[in-house]
Structure formats: structure tokens, C-alpha cells
C-alpha positions in Angstrom: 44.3 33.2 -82.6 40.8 32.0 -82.3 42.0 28.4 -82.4 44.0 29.5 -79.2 41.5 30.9 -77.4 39.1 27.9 -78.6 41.7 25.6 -76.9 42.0 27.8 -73.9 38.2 28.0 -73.5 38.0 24.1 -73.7 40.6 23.7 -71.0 38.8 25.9 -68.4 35.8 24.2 -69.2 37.3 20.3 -68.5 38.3 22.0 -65.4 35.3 23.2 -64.3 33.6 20.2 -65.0 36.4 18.7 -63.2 35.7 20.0 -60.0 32.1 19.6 -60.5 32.3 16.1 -60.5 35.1 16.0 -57.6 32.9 17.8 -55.4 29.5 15.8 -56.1 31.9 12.8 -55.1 33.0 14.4 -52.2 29.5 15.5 -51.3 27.9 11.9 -51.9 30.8 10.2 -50.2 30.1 13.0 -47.2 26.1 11.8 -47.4 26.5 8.4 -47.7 29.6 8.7 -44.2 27.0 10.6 -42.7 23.9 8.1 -43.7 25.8 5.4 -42.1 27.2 7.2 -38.9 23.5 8.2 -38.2 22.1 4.8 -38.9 25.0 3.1 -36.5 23.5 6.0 -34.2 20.0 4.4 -34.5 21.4 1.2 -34.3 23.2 1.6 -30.8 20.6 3.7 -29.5 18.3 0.5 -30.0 20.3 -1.7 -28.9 21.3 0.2 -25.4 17.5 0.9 -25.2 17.2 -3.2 -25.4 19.7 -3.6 -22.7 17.6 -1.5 -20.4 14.8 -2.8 -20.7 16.4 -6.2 -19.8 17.6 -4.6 -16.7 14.1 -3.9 -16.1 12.8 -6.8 -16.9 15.0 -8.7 -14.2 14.7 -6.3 -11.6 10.8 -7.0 -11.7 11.3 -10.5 -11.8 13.8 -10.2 -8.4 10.8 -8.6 -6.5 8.7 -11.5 -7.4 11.3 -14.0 -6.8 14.4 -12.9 -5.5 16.3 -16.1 -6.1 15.7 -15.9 -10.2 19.1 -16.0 -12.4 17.3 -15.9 -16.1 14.5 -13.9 -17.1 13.0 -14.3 -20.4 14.8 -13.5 -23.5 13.3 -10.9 -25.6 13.4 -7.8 -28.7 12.5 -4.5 -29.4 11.7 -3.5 -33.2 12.2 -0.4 -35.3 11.6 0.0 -38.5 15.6 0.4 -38.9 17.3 -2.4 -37.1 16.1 -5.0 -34.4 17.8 -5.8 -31.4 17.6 -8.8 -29.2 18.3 -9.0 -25.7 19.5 -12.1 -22.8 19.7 -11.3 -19.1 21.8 -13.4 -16.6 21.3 -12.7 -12.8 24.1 -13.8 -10.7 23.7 -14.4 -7.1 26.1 -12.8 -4.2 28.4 -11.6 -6.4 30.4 -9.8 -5.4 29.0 -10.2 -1.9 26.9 -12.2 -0.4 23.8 -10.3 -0.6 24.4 -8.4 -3.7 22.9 -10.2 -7.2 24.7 -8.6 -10.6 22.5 -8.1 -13.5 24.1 -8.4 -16.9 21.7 -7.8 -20.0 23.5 -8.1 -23.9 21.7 -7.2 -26.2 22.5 -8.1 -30.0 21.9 -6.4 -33.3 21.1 -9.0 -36.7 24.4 -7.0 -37.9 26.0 -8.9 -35.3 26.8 -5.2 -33.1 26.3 -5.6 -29.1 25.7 -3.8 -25.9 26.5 -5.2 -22.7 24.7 -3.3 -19.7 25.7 -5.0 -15.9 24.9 -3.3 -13.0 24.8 -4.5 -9.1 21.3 -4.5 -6.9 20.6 -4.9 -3.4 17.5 -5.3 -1.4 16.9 -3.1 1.4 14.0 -2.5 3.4 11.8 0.2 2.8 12.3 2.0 6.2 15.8 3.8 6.9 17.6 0.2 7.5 20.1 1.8 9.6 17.1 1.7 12.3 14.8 -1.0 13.8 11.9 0.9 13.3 10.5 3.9 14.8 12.1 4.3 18.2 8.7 5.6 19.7 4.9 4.9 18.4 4.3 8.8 18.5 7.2 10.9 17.1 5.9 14.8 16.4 8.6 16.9 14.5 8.3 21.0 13.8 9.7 24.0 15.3 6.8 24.0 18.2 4.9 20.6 19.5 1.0 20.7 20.9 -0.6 17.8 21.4 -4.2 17.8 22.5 -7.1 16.0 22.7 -7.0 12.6 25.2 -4.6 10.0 24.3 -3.5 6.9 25.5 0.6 5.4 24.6 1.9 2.1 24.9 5.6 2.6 24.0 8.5 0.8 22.6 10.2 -0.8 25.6 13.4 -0.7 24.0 13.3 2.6 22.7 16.2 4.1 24.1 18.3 0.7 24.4 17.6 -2.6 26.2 14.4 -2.0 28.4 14.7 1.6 28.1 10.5 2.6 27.0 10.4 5.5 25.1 6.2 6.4 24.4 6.6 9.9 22.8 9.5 11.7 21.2 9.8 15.4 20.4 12.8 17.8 19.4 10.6 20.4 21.2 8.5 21.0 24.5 5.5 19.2 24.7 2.5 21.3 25.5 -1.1 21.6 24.9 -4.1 20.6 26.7 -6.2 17.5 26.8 -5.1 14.6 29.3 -2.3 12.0 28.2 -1.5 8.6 29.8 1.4 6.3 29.0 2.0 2.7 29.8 4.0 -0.7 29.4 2.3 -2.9 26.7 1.6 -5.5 29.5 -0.8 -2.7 31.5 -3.0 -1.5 28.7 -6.4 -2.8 28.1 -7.9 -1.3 24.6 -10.9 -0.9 26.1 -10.1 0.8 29.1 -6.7 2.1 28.4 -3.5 2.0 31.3 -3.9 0.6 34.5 -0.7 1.7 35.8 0.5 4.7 33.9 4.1 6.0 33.8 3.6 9.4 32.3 0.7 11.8 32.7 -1.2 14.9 31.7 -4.7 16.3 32.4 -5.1 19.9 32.5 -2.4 21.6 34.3 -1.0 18.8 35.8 2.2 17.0 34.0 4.0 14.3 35.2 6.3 13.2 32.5 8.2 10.2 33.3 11.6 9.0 31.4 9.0 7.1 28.4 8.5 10.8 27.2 11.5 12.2 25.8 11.0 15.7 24.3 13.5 19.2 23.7 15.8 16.0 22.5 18.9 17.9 20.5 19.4 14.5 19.1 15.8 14.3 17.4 16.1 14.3 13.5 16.1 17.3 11.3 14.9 16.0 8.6 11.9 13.1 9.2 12.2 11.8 6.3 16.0 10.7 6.3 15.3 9.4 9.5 12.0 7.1 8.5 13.0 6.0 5.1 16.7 6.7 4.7 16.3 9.5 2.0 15.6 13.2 3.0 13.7 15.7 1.7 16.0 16.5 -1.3 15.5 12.6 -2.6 11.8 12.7 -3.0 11.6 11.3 -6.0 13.7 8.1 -4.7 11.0 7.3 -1.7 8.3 8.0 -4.6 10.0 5.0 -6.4 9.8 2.6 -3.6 6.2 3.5 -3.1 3.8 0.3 -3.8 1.4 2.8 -5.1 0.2 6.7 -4.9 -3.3 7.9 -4.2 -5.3 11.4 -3.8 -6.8 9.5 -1.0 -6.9 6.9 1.3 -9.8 5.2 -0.9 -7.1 3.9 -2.6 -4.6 2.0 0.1 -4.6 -1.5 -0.1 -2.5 -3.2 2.2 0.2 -4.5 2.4 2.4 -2.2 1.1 4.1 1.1 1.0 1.3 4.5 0.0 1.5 8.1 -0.5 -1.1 9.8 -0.1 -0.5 12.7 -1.9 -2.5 16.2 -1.4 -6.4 15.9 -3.1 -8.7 15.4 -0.5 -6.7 13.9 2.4 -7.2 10.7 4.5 -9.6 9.1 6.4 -7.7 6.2 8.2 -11.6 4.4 7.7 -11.0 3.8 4.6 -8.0 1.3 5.2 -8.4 -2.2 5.5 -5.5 -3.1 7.7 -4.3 -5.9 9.8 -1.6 -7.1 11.7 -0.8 -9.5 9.0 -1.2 -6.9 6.7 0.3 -3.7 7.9 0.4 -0.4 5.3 3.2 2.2 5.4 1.2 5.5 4.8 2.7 8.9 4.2 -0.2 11.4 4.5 1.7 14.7 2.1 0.1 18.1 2.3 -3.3 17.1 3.5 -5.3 16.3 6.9 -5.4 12.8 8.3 -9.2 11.8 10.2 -10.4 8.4 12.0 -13.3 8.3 14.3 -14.4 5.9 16.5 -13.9 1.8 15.8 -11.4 2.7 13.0 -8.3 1.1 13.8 -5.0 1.2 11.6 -1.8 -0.9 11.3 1.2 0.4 10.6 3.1 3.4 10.3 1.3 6.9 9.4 3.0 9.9 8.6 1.7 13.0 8.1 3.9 15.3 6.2 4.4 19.0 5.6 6.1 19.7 2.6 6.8 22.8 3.6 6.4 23.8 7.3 7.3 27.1 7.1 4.3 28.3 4.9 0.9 29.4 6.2 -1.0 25.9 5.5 -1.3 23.8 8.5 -2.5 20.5 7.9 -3.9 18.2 11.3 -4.5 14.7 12.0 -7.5 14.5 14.2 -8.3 11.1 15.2 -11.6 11.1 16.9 -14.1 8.6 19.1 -11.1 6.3 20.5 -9.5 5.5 17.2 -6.6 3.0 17.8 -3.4 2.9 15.5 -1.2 -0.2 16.1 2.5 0.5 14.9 3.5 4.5 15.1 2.2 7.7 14.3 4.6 10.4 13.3 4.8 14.5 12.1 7.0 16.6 11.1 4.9 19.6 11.4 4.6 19.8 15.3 1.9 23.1 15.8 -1.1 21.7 17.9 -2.6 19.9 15.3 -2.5 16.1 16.9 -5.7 15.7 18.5 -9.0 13.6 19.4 -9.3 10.9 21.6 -7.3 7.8 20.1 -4.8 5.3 20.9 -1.1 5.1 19.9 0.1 1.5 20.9 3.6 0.1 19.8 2.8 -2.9 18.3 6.7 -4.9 17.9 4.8 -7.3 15.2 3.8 -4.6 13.1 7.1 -3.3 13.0 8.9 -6.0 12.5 6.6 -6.5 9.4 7.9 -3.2 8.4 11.3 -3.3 8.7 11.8 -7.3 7.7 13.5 -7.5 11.2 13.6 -11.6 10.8 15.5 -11.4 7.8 13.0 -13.0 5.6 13.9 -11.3 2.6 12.4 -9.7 -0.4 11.2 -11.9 -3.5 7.2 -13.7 -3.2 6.5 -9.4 -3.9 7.1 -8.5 -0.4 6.1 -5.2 -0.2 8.2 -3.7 2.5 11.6 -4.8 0.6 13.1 -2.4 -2.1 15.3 -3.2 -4.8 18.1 -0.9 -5.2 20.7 0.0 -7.2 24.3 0.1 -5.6 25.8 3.4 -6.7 28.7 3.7 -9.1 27.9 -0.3 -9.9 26.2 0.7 -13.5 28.4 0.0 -16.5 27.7 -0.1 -20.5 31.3 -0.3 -21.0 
């Protein structure tokens, strides 16, 4: 009997050490699977991340030179793996216009990721528009405009020698005196000879150049500037050259937003008519006094127009701005005593209207990507 239950004992215990040992090789095989799915993890993770940057790498080296089809090979490191990465460009493909970027990038295991994707260049103002159609454009639910101002506006504004000087979704009011003109009749230091439309005091005489109440004035100033609206913020901030608290910090050429802190002085610019800037003036006022003269387009914008917080542009002592002035805040907060000309070099600057292209770092050009073109397949 007790030789039985020896036996019996000894059987149970095999058994048991049986299944020890089956599951420790389970368990070790399940560590070691799961080692090795987490360190291909890693692995791909580094490699992708090495793709990207390639794409990166080329799209920085189109704004310098938009003609490039190599960049650089290069690697990134970890202490798990190391992954190279080569970058083709090709031009026009699949249109002409349209350069494909394909970045592979390759593990020392001999693992690869391809990453391709399709860029255009487009200029930094809404291209579906030659510019602004007018150099004063004032936006919001009410429009004042005071102060005394002089307007040289866009001769073809509203189609083929059809001058448009000031346009409005709402009625134009305020006080102050106004004078519009042809380019041909202004004198910048004594302002229109022959004006078209006027206001001083009570008296207006508005001829066809000012076009205001216009149902067909945007809704959203932003769309209609820079092609993205109000909801795409973060896409105009990613064309932007650079972003300041102030104008202190604008260095022309190129495309600024000036973004709250202590607001603008258009003073503080250095602009030219070779050297135009692109300034949106967001949440905060906008000053110039007398001799200061800007180039380019200035936009002062509400974030939120419907809140308390007004924000003005005073431009004071004769200030001259060459290019377009426009807000989407309306209230009577333009003012001063300035001069808004419509200056067709400036814009043309702006919107790259003789086709000379992007690369050599022009600043007005943006390099995007064509949606639905990205693929790390």
C-alpha cells in the first residue's frame, strides 16, 4: 500500500513539474514574441520618423530652390536601431507644377519605409484673387470711418477700368472729410486734384469707386485675403515668415503676425516697394504718425468681433500706406489723417502676379501640401 501511494505521489509530482516547466516555456516564448514585436515597434517608429524628417528636409530645400530633385542624405539614432534616410524630388509630376517627394528610409536590419507625398507652391494671398480688389477694405457688422483720408484706388477693381477705392459690406458713415482719386491725379503731398468721391462733414458725394452695403462682400476676411478662414488658423500661422508681439520685430519682406502684446506701430517697419511686408495686426491697435509710410498689405484683425474689446488703427500726421489696408472689425475705429494709395507694384509683389515663382526663399510663395497626396504605404 504505501509503495502505491509512493508511486501515486511521484506521478502527481512529474506532473506538476510538468506543467511548471510547460508554462515558463510558454511564458518565455510569450516575452521573448512580445520583446521582439515591441522592438519591430521601435524599429518602424524610427524609421517612419526618418522618413519625415526627409520630407522636411526637402520641403526646406524647395523654398530655397525650387528646382532641387536631391537633398542630402541623412540618419537619426537611437540607442535601439538606426535608420537612414534618401530623398528624391521629382519635378511636374504628375502635373506640370506639382513636384513629388519620395523619402525611404532604411533600417541596418535591412527593414524600410517609403513616405511620398505631392507639394505645390501657391502664393501666400487667397490665389483665387489678384490681390485686394480695393486699397481700403473695412469688414464688421457697422462701418465708421473718420479722421481725413485721402484713396487712390484699384482701377480695375471691379473688372477692366472699373476703380473701386473703398469697399464695405455695410454703410459708410462717420465724420472727418474723404477724397478719392485715379492714381494719375494724386500728388503725395498735396493729395487729389480731381477727386471722384467725397466727404467733409455732412456733405457725401460717393461716386461708383466706393462700393459699400455690397451683399457680395466676404464673410469671413480671412478666406477671402489668404484662402483659409477663420477655422484654419493654424494653416495661415504656418505660412507666416515669422510671428511677433510687435511690430519691432517685422522685417521685410515677408509674411508677419502680429499677434496681441503691445500692438503695432507701422514706424517701426522698414518697408519698401522692393520690399513689401504682409502684416496681420491680431487682437491689438495699429498706430503711424506723420512721415511713417508702409508697403504692403496691413490687416487689422478681430478675433472675435462680437466681444466688448475694440481694437483701432489710428494712423496719424499724414501717414501713407502703399498697397491696402483692410478690417474686419468695422466700428469707427479707422481714423487720423493718412493716405491709402493702391500701389499695383506692391501687389503684384504680393501675389507673384508675373509668375516668377517660389525657390531663391521668396517670401510671398508657400509650399503646400496637396490633400489626400500623402502615402506611407
Amino acid at each position: 500500500m504505501h509503495k502505491v501511494n509512493g508511486f501515486t505521489t511521484l506521478t502527481v509530482t512529474l506532473m506538476l513539474v510538468s506543467i511548471l516547466i510547460s508554462v515558463s516555456v510558454f511564458i518565455g516564448k510569450a516575452l521573448v514574441s512580445e520583446k521582439r514585436i515591441a522592438l519591430n515597434e521601435i524599429e518602424y517608429r524610427l524609421a517612419y520618423a526618418a522618413a519625415e524628417k526627409g520630407v522636411a528636409e526637402a520641403m526646406a530645400t524647395l523654398k530655397v530652390s525650387g528646382a532641387a530633385t536631391t537633398i542630402p542624405s541623412g540618419s537619426i539614432s537611437t540607442s535601439a536601431a538606426t535608420a537612414s534616410y534618401q530623398v528624391t524630388i521629382a519635378q511636374d509630376v504628375p502635373v506640370s507644377g506639382v513636384k513629388e517627394i519620395v523619402s525611404i528610409a532604411t533600417l541596418a536590419n535591412g527593414g524600410t519605409t517609403t513616405i511620398s507625398v505631392q507639394v505645390a507652391e501657391r502664393s501666400i494671398l487667397n490665389p483665387n484673387n489678384s490681390g485686394p480688389a480695393a486699397p481700403l477694405l473695412v469688414g464688421g457688422a457697422s462701418t465708421g470711418i473718420s479722421g481725413n483720408m485721402t484713396v487712390v484706388g484699384n482701377p480695375n477693381g471691379g473688372g477692366p477700368g472699373i476703380p473701386v477705392a473703398i469697399w464695405s459690406g455695410e454703410d459708410i458713415s462717420g465724420g472727418g472729410s474723404m477724397q478719392t482719386c485715379h492714381l494719375g491725379d494724386y500728388d503725395s503731398g498735396s493729395g487729389c486734384s480731381a477727386s471722384i468721391s467725397t466727404k467733409s462733414g455732412g456733405t457725401v458725394v460717393f461716386g461708383t469707386d466706393v462700393v459699400d452695403n455690397d451683399p457680395d462682400f466676404p464673410t469671413d476676411m480671412l478666406e477671402y485675403m489668404f484662402g483659409y478662414g477663420a477655422g484654419d488658423w493654424d494653416k495661415i500661422e504656418a505660412m507666416a515668415t515669422g510671428i511677433a508681439s510687435s511690430c519691432n520685430d517685422v522685417a521685410p519682406p515677408g509674411f508677419f503676425i502680429v499677434d496681441g502684446g503691445s500692438g503695432c506701430d507701422l514706424g517701426n517697419i522698414t518697408s519698401s516697394a522692393s520690399s513689401p511686408a504682409i502684416v496681420i495686426v491680431k487682437d491689438a491697435d495699429v498706430t503711424a504718425n506723420g512721415g511713417d509710410k508702409f508697403y504692403g498689405l496691413l490687416f487689422s484683425y478681430d478675433s472675435d468681433p462680437t466681444d466688448a474689446t475694440e481694437f483701432d488703427v489710428k494712423l496719424n500726421g499724414g501717414a501713407q500706406i502703399f498697397g491696402a489696408i483692410s478690417t474686419n472689425h468695422g466700428g469707427d475705429n479707422l481714423n487720423g489723417t493718412f493716405d491709402a494709395v493702391y500701389d499695383a507694384g506692391v501687389l503684384c509683389t504680393l501675389t507673384n502676379c508675373d509668375g516668377s515663382g517660389g525657390g531663391v526663399g521668396n517670401p510671398f510663395i508657400s509650399l503646400s501640401t496637396i490633400p489626400g497626396s500623402w502615402k506611407d504605404w
